[in-house]
C-alpha positions as CSV (number, residue, x, y, z in Angstrom):
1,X,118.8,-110.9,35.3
2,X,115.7,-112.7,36.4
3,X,114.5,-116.0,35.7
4,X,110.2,-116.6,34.7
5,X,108.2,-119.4,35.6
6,X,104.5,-120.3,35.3
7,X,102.8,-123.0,37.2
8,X,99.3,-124.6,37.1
9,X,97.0,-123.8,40.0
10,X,94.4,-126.1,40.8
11,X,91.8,-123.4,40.7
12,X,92.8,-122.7,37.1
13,X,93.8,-125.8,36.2
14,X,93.6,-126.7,32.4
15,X,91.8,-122.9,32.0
16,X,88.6,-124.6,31.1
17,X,86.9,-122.2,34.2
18,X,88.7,-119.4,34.3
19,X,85.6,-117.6,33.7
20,X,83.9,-118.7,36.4
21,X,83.7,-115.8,38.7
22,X,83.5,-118.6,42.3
23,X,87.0,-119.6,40.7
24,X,88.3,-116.2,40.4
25,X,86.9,-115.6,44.4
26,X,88.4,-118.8,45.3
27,X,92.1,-118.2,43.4
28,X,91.9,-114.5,45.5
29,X,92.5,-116.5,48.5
30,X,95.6,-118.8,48.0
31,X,99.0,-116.9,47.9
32,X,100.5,-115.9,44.6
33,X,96.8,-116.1,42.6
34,X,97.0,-112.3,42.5
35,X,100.3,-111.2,40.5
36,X,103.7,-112.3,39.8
37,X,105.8,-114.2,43.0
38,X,109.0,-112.1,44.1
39,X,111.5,-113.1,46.3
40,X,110.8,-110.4,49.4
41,X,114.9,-110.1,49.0
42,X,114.9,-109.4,45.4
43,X,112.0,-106.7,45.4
44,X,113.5,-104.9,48.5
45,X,116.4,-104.3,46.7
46,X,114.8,-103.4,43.7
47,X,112.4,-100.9,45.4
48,X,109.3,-102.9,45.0
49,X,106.8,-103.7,47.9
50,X,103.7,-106.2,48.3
51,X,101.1,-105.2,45.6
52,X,102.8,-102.9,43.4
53,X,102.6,-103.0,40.0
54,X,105.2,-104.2,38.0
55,X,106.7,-104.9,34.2
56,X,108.3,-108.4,33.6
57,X,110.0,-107.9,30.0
58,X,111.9,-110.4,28.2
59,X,113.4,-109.6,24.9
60,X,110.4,-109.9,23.2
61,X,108.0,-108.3,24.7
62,X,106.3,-107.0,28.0
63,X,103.5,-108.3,30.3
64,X,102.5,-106.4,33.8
65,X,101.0,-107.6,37.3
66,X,101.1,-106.9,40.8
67,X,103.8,-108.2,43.0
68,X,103.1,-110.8,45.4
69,X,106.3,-111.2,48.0
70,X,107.8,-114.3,49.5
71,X,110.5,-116.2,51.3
72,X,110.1,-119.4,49.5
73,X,111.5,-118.7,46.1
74,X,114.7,-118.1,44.3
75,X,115.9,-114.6,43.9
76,X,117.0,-115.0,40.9
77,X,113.3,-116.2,40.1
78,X,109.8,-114.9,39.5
79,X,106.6,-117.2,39.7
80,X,103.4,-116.6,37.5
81,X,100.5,-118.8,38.2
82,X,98.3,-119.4,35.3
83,X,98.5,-118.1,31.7
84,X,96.0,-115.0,31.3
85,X,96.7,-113.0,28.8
86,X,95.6,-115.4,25.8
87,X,91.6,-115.5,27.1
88,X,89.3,-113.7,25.1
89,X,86.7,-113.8,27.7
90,X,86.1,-110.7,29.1
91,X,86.0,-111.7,32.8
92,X,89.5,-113.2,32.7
93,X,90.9,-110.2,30.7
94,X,89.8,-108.3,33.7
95,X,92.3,-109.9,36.2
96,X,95.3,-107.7,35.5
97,X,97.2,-110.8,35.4
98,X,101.0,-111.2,34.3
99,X,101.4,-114.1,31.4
100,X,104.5,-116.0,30.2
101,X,103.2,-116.6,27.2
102,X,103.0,-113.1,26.1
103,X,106.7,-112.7,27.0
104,X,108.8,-116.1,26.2
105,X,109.6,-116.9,22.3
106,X,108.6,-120.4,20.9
107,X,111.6,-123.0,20.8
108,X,112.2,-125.9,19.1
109,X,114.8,-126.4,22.0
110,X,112.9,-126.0,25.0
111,X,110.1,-128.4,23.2
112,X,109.9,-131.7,24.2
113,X,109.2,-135.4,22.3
114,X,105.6,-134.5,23.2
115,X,105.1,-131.5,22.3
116,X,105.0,-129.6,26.0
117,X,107.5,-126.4,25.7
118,X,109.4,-125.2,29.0
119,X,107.7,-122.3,30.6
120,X,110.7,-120.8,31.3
121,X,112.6,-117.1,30.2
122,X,114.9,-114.8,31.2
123,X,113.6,-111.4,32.3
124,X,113.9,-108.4,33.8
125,X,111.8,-106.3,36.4
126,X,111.1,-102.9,37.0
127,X,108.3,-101.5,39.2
128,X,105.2,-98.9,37.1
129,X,102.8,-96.6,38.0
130,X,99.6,-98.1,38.6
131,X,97.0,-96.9,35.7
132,X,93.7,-95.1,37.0
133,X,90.7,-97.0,35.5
């Protein structure tokens, strides 16, 4: 029932260092770098509370993070910042970050006359139990 979106982050931006461990430190310190944005309405009622792990599925697939709450967006929507899970470095594997390109099908509809697709799909949400490493 939820709608996904991804943003660029200036830290991140274009992906070219997200192996850069300063960028990584950096990112840890502007709101919503760690996980996937909630709306603090939206994960009260669904049970889920500031850093808890959670699934974001779409019809296709599934792709985890922790939850980062907040006033300032839709409840109807979730925010991911970057695109993660497509790095083969290993540092970057290591973030535990969500990714809506694991998650959203490819479209000739939501494509554009340049090529850019719409990060954009419909979701759902549960909370998880957090793996032990």
């Amino acid at each position: 029932p939820l709608w996904l979106l991804a943003t660029k982050s200036m830290q991140y931006h274009t992906g070219g260092n997200v192996s850069i461990a300063l960028m990584r430190e950096v990112a840890q310190n502007v709101r919503g770098h760690t996980g996937v944005i909630i709306n603090a309405g939206t994960a009260k009622r669904l049970g889920i509370n500031e850093g808890d792990r959670v699934e974001i599925r779409s019809h296709i697939g599934a792709t985890y993070g922790d939850a980062v709450l907040a006033q300032g967006v839709r409840p109807d929507t979730l925010v991911i910042l970057g695109q993660f899970d497509h790095w083969a470095t290993p540092f970057a594997k290591d973030f535990g970050m969500p990714s809506l390109n694991t998650i959203a099908p490819m479209s000739l509809e939501l494509t554009d006359a340049t090529g850019s697709g719409s990060d954009i799909v419909r979701v759902a949400l549960r909370k998880v139990e957090r793996k032990e490493k």
